[in-house]
C-alpha beads as a LAMMPS data file, in Angstrom:
LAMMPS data file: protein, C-alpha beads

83 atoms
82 bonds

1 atom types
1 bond types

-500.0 500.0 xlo xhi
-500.0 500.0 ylo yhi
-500.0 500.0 zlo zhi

Masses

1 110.0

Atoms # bond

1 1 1 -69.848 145.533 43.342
2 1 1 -72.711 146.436 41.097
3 1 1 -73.865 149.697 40.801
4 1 1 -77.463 150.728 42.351
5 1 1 -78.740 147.244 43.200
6 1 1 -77.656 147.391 47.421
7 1 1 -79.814 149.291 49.032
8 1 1 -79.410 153.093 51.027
9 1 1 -77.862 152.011 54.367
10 1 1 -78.562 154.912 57.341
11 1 1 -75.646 154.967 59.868
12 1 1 -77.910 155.931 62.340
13 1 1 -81.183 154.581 62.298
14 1 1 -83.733 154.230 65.566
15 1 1 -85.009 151.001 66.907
16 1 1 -88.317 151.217 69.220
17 1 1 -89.258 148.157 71.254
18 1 1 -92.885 147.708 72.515
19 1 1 -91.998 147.807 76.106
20 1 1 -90.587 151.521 75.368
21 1 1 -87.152 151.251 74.780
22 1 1 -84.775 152.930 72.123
23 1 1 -81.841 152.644 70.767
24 1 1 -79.717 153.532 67.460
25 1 1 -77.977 150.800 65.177
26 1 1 -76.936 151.115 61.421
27 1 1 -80.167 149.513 58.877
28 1 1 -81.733 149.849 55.527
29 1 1 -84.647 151.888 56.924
30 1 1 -84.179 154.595 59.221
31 1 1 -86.374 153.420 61.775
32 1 1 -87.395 149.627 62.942
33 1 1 -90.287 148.647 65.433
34 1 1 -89.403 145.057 67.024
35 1 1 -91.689 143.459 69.607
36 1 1 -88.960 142.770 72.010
37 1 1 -85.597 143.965 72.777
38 1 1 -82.833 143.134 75.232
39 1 1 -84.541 144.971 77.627
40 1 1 -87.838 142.899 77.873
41 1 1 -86.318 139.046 76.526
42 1 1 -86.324 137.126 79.270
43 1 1 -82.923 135.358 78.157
44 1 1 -81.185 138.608 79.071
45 1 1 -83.611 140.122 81.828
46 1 1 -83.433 136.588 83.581
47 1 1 -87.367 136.697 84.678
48 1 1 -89.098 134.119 83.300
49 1 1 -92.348 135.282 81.858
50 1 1 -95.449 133.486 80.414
51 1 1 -98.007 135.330 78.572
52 1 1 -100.758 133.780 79.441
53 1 1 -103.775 135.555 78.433
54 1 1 -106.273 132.929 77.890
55 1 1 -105.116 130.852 80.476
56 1 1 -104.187 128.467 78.178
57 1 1 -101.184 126.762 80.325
58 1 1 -103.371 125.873 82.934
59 1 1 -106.090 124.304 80.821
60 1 1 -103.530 122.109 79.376
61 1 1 -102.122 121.046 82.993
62 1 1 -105.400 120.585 84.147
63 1 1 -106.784 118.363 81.485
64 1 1 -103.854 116.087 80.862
65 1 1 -102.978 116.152 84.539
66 1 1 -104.196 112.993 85.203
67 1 1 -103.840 111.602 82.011
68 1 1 -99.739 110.891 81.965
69 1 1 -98.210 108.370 79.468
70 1 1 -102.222 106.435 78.806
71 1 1 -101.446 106.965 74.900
72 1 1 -98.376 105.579 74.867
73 1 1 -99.443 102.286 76.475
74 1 1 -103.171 101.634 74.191
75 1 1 -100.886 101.154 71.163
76 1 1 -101.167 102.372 67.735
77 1 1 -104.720 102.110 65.796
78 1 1 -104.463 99.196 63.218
79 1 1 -105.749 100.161 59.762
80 1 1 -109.314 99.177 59.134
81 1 1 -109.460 95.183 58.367
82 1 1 -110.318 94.303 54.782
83 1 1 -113.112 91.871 54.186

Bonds

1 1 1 2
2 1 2 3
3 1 3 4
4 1 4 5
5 1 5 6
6 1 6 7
7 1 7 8
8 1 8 9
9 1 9 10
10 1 10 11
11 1 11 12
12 1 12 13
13 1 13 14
14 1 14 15
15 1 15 16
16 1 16 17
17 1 17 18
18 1 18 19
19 1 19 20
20 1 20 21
21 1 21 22
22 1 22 23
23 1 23 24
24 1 24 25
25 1 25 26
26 1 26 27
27 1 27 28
28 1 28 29
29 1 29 30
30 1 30 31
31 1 31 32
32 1 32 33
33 1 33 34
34 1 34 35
35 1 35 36
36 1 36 37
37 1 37 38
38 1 38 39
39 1 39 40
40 1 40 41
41 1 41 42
42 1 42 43
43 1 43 44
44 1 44 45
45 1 45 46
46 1 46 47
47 1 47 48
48 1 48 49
49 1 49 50
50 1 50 51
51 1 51 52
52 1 52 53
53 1 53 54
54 1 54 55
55 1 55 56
56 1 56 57
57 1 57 58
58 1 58 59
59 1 59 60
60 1 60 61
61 1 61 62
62 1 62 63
63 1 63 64
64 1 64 65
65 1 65 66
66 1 66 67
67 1 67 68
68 1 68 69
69 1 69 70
70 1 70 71
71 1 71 72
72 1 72 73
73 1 73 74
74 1 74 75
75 1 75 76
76 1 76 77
77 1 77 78
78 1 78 79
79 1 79 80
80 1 80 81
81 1 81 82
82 1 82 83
């Protein structure tokens, strides 16, 4: 290996989550701020959580609740005619 091109590795270095948990792993920096953790991911908590602020989901159900497949049956838009 090369000589001062890797960078400083810290055996110990402190991982804070934004739902409040900590925990130590090895890293380049001594300390890393991640959104979410094993803790909070819903893969590992099994809750299944939507963050919904703007109520976006339901917006979208309501406004192409009624709609279904209508695109797929009007066809494709033909390129304008040439005269």
């Amino acid at each position: 290996m090369k000589a001062d091109i890797h960078p400083k590795y810290f055996e110990e270095a402190v991982v804070k989550c934004g739902c409040g948990n900590t925990f130590t792993t090895g890293a380049t920096r001594p300390e890393l701020k991640v959104d979410i953790c094993n803790a909070c991911h819903p893969f590992y908590t099994g809750k299944l959580k939507y963050v919904d602020t703007a109520g976006r989901i339901e917006k979208f159900k309501n406004k192409f609740a009624n709609a279904g497949y209508a695109s797929l049956k009007r066809g494709k838009k033909k390129a304008a005619e040439k005269e």
